[in-house]
ROSE-4610 file (N, C-alpha, C; in Angstrom, 1 decimal, always signed):
// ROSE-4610
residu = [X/X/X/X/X/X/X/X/X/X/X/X/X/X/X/X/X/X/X/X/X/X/X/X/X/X/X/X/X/X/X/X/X/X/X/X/X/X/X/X/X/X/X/X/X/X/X/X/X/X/X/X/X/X/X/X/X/X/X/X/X/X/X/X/X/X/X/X/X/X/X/X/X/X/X/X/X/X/X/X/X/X/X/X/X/X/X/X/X/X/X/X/X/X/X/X/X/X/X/X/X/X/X/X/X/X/X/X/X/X/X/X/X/X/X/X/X/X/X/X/X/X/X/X/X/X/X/X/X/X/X/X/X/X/X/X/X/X/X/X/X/X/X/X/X/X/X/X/X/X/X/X/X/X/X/X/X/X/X/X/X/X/X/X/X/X/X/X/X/X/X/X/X/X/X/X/X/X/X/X/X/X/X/X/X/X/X/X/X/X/X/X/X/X/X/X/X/X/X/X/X/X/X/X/X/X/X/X/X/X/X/X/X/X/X/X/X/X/X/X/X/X/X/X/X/X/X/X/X/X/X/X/X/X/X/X/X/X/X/X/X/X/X/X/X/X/X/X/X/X/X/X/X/X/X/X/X/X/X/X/X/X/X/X/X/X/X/X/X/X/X/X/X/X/X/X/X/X/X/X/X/X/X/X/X/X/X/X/X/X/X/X/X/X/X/X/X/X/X/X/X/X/X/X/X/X/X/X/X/X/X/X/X/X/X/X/X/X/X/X/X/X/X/X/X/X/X/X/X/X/X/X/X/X/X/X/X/X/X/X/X/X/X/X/X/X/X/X/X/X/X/X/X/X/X/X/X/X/X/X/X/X/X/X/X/X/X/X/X/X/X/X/X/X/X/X/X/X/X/X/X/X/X/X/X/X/X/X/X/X/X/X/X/X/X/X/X/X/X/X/X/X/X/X/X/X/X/X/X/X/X/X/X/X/X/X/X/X/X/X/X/X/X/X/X/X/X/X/X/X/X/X/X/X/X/X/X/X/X/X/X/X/X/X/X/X/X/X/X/X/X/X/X/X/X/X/X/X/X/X/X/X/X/X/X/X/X/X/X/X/X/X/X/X/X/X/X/X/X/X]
num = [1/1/1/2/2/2/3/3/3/4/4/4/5/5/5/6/6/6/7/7/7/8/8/8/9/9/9/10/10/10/11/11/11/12/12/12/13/13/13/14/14/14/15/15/15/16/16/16/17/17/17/18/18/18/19/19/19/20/20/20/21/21/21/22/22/22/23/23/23/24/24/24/25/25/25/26/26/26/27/27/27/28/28/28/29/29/29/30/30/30/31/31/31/32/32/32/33/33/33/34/34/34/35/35/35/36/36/36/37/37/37/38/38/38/39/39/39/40/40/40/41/41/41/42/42/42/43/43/43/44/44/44/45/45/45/46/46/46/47/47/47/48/48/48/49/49/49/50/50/50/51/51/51/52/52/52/53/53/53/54/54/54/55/55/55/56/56/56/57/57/57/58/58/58/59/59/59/60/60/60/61/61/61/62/62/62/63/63/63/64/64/64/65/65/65/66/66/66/67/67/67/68/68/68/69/69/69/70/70/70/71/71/71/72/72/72/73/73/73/74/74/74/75/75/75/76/76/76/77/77/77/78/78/78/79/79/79/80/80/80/81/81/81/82/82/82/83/83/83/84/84/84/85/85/85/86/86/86/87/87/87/88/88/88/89/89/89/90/90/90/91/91/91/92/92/92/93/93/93/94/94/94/95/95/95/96/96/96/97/97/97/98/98/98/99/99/99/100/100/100/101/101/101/102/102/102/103/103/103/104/104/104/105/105/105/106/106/106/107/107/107/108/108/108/109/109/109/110/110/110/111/111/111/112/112/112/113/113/113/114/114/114/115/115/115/116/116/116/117/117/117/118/118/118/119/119/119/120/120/120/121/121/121/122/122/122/123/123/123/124/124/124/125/125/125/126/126/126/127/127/127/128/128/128/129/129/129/130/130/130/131/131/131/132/132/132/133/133/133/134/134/134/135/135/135/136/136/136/137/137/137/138/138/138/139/139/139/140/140/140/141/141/141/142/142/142/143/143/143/144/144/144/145/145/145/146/146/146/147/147/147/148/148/148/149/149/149/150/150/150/151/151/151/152/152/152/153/153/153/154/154/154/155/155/155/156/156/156/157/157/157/158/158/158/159/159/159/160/160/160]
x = [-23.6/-22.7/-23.5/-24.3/-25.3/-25.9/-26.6/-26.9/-26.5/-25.4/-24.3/-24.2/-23.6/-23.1/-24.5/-26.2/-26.9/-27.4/-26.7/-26.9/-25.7/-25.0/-23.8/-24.1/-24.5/-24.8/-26.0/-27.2/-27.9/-27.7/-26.4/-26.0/-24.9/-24.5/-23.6/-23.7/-24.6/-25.4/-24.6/-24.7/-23.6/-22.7/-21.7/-20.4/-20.4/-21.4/-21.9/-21.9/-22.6/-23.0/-22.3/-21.5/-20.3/-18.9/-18.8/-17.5/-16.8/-15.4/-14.8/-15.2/-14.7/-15.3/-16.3/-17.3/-18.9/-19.2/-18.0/-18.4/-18.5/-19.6/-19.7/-19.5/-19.4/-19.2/-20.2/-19.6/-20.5/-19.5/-20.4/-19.7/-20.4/-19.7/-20.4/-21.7/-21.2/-22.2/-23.2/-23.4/-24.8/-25.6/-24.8/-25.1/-26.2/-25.4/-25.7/-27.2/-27.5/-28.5/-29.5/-29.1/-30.0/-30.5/-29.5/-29.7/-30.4/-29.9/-30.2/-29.0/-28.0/-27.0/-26.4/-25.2/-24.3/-23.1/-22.4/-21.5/-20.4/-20.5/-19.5/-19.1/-20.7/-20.9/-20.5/-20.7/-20.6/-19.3/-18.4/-17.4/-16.6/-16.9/-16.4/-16.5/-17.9/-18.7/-17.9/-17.1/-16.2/-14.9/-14.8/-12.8/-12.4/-11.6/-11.0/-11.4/-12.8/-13.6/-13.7/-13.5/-14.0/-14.9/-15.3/-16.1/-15.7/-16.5/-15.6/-16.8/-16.8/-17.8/-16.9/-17.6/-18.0/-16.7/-15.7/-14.7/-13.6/-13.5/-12.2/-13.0/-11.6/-12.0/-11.7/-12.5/-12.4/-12.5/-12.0/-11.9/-13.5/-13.8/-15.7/-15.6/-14.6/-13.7/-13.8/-13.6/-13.2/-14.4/-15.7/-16.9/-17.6/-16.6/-16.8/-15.7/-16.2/-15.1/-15.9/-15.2/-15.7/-15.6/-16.4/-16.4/-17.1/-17.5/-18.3/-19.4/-20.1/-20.9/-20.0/-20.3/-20.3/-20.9/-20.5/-21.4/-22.3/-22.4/-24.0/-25.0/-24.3/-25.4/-25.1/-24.3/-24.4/-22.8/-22.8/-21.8/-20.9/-19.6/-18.5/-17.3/-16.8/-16.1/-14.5/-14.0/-12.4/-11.6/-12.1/-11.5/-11.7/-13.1/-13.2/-12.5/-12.3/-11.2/-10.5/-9.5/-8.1/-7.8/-8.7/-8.8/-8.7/-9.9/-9.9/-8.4/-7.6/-6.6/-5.6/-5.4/-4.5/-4.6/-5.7/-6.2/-5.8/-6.2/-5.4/-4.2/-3.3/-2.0/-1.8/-1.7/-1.7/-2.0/-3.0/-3.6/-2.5/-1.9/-0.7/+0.1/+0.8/+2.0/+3.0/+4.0/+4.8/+6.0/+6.3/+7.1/+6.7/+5.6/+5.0/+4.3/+4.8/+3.7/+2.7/+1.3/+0.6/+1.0/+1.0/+1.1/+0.0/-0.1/-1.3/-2.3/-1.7/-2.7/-3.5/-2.6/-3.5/-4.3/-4.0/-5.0/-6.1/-6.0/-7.0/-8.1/-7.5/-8.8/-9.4/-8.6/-9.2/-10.3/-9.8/-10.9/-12.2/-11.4/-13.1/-13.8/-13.4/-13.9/-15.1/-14.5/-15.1/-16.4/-16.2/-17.1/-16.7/-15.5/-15.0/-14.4/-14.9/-14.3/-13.3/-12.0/-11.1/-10.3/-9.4/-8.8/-7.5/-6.5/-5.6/-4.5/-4.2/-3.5/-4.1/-5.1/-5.8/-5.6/-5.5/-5.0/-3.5/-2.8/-1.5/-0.9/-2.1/-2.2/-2.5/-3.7/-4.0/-2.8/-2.3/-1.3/-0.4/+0.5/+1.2/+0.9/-0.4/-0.8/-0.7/-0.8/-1.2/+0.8/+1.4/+2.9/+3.7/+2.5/+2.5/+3.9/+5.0/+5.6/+5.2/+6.0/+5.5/+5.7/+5.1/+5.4/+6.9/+7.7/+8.6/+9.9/+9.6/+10.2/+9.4/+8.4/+7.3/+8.3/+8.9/+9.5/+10.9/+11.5/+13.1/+13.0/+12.2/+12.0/+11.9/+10.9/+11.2/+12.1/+12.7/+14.0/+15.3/+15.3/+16.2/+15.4/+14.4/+13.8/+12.9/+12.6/+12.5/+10.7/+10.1/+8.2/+8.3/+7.3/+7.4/+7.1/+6.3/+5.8/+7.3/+7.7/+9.1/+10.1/+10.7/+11.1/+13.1/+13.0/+14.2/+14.5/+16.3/+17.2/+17.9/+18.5/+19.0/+20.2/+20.9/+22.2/+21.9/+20.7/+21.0/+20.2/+20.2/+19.6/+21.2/+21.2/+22.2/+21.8/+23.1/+23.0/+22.9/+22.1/+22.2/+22.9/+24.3/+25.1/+26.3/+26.2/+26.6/+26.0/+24.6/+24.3/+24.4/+25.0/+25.5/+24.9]
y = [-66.5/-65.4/-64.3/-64.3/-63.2/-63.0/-63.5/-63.2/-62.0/-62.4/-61.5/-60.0/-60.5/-59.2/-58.8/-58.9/-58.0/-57.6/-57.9/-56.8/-55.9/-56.1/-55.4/-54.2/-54.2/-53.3/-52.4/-53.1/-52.5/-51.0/-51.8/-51.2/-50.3/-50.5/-49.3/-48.4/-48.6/-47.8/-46.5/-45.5/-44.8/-44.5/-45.7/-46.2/-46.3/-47.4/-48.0/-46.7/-45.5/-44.8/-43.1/-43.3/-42.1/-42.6/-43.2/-43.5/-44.1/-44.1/-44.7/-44.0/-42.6/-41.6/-41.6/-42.3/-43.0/-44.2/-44.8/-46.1/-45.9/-47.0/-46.6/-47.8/-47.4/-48.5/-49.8/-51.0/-51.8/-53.5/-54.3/-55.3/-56.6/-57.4/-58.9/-59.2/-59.3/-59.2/-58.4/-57.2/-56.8/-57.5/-57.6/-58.4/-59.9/-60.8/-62.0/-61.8/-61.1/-60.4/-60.2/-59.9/-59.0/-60.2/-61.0/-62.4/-63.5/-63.6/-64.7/-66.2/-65.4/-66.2/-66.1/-66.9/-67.0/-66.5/-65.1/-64.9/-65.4/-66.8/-67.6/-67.5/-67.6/-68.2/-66.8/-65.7/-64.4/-63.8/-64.9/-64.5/-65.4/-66.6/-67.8/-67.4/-67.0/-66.7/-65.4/-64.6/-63.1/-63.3/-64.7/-64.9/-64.9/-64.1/-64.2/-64.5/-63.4/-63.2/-61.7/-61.3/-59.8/-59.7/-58.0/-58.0/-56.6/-56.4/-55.5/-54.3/-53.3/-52.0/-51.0/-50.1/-48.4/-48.2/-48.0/-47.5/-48.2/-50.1/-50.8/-52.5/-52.8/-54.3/-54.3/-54.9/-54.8/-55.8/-56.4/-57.8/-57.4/-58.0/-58.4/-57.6/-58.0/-57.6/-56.2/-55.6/-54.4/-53.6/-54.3/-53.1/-53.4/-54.1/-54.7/-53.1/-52.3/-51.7/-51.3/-50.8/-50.5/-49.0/-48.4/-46.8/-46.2/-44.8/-44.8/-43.4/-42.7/-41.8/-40.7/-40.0/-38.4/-37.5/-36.5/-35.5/-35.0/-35.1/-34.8/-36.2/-37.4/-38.3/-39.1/-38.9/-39.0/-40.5/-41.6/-42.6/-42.5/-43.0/-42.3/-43.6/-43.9/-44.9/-44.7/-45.4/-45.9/-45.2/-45.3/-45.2/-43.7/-43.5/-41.8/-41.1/-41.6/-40.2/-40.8/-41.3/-41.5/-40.6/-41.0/-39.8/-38.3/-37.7/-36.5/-36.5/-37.6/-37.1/-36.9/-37.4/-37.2/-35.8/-35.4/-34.1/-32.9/-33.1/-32.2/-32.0/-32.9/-33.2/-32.3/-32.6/-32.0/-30.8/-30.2/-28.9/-27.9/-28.5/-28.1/-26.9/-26.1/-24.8/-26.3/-25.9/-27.0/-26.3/-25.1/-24.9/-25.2/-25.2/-25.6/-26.8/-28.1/-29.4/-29.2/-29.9/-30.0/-31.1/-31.3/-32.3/-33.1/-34.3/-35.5/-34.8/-33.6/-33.1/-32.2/-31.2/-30.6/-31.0/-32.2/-32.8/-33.6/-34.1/-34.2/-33.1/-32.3/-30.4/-30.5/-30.3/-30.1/-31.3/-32.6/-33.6/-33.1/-33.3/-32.9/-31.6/-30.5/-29.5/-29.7/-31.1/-31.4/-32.5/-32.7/-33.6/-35.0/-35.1/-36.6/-36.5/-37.3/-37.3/-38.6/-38.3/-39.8/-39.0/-40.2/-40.1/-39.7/-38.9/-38.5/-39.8/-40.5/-41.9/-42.8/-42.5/-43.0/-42.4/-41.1/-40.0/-40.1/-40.9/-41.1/-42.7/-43.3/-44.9/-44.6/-44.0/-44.0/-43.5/-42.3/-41.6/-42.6/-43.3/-44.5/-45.4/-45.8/-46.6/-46.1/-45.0/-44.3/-44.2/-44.5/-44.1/-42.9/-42.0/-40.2/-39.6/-39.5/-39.5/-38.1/-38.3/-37.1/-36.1/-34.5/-33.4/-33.0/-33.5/-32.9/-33.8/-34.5/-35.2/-34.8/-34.1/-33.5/-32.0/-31.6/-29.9/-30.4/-31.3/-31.2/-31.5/-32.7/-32.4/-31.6/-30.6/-28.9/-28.4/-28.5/-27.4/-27.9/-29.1/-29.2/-28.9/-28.2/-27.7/-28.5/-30.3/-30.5/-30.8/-31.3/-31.4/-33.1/-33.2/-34.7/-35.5/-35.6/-36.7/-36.8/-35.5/-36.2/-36.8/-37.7/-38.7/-38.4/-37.9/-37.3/-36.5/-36.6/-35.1/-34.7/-33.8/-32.9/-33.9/-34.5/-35.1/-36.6/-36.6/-38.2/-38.0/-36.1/-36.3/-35.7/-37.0/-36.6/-35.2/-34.3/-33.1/-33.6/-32.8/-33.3/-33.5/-32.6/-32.6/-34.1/-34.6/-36.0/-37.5/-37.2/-38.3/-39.1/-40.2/-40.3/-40.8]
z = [+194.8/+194.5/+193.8/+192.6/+192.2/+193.3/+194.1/+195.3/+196.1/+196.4/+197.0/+196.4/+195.1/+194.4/+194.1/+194.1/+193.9/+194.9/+196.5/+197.6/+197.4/+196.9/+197.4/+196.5/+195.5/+194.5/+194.7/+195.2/+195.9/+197.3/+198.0/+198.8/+198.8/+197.7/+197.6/+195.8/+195.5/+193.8/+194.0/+194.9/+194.6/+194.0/+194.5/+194.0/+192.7/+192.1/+190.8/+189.7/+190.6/+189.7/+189.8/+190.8/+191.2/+191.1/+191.4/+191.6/+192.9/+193.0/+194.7/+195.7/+195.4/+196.5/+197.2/+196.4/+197.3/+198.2/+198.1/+198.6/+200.5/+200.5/+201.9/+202.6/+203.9/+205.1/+204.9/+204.6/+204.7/+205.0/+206.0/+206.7/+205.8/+205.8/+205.1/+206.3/+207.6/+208.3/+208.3/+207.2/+207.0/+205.9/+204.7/+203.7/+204.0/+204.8/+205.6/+206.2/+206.8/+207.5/+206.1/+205.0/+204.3/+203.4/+203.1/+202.7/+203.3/+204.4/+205.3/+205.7/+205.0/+205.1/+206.5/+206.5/+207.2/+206.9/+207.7/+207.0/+206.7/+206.9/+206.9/+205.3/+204.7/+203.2/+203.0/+202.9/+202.6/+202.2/+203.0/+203.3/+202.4/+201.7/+201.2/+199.4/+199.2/+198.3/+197.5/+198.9/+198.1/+198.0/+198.3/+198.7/+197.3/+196.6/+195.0/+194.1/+194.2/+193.4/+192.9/+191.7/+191.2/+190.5/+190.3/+189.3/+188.9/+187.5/+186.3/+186.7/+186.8/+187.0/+186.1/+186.0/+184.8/+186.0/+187.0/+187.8/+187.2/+187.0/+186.6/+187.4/+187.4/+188.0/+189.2/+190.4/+192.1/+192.5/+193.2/+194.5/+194.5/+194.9/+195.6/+197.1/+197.8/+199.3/+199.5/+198.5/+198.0/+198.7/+198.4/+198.6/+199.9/+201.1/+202.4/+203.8/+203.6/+204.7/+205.8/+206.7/+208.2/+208.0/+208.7/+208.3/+209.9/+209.9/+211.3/+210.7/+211.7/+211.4/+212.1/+211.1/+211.4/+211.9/+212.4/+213.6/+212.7/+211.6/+211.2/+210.6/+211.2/+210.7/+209.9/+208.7/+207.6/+208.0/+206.8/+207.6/+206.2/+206.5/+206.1/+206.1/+205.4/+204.7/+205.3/+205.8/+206.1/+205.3/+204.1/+202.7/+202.0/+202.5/+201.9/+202.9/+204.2/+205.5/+205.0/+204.6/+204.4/+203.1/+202.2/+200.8/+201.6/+202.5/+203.2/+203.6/+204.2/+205.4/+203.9/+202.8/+201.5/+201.0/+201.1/+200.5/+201.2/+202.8/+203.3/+203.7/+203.7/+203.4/+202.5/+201.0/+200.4/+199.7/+200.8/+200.5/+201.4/+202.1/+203.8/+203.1/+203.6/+203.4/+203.4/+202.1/+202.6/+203.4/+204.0/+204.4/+205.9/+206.3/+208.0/+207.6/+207.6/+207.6/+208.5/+208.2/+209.2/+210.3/+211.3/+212.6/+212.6/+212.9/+213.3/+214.1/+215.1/+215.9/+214.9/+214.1/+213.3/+212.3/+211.6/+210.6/+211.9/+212.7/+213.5/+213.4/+214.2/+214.3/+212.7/+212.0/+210.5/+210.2/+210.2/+210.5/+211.0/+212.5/+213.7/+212.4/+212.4/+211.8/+210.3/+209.7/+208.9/+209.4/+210.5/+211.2/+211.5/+211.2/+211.7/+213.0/+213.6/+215.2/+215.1/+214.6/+215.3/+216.3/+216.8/+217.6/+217.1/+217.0/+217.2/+216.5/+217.5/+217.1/+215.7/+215.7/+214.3/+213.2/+213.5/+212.6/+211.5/+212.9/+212.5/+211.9/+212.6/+212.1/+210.5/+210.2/+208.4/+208.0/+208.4/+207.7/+207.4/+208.1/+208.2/+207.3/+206.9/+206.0/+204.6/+204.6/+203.3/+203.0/+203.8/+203.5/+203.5/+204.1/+204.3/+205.2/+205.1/+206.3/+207.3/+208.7/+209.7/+208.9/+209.6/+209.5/+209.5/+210.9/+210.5/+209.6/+209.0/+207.7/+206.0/+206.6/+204.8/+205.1/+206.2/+206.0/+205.6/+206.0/+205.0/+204.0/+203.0/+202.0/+201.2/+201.4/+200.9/+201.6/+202.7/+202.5/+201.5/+200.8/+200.2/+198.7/+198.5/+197.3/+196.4/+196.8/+196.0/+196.9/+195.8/+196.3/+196.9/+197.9/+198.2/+197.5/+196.2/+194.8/+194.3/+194.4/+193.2/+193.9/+193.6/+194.7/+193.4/+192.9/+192.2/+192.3/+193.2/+193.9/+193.0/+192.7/+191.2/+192.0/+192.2/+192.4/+191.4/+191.8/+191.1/+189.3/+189.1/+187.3/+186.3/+185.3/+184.6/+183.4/+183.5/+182.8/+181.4/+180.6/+178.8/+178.1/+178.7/+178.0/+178.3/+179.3/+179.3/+179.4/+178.6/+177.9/+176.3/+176.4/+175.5/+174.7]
């Protein structure tokens, strides 16, 4: 297991020493390779196991994701485009949501090439709902974090 976790650290010191936002794509099948293991053991060795880092405490699992490269080279974490697809969400007019197609372009634009459907798969995961369910939200006034409609908050003056 030290073993393990002093590739894994090796391979992702970024993280160690930035934070989540750095973590990068990395498969137990590289680790294995780097060891000489089998990722069988790699895989046995990380099952519900943590460790405590300068971020909080993390599954072992945790610093295992699939990610791809980017049009300039550089490789790019499952985990940091999903952050990207939250941010621009959030960055959106909320009176025009952006569409799956348009956070796509914005993507590409930043240099991530997914696919469209992928686009809408993370979103999905992330719990993000479509565009046109992020616009009636705001037309009933309220923001999509607050998940509290002025119907269901009692006035001051009838708490007892």
């Amino acid at each position: 297991m030290v073993n393990v976790m002093g590739a894994i650290i090796e391979e992702q010191k970024e993280f160690f020493e930035s934070g989540p936002e750095f973590l990068k794509p990395l498969t137990m099948e590289a680790i294995a390779n780097k060891l000489g293991m089998n990722v069988a053991t790699v895989s046995r060795v990380s099952n519900d196991k943590y460790v405590q880092t300068p971020q909080g405490l993390y599954e072992i699992r945790y610093f295992f994701n699939s990610g791809m490269t980017r049009d300039d080279g550089q490789e790019i974490s499952k985990r940091q485009i999903k952050s990207l697809l939250e941010e621009i969400i959030k960055e959106e007019d909320l009176s025009s949501p952006l569409s799956d197609r348009e956070i796509y372009s914005r993507l590409k634009e930043k240099g991530i090439g997914l696919a469209r459907r992928t686009v809408t798969k993370y979103r999905e995961e992330l719990k993000i709902l479509p565009a046109r369910f992020r616009k009636r939200m705001t037309s009933n006034k309220s923001k999509p974090e607050d998940k509290t409609r002025e119907e269901d908050t009692v006035p001051p003056e009838n708490i007892d």
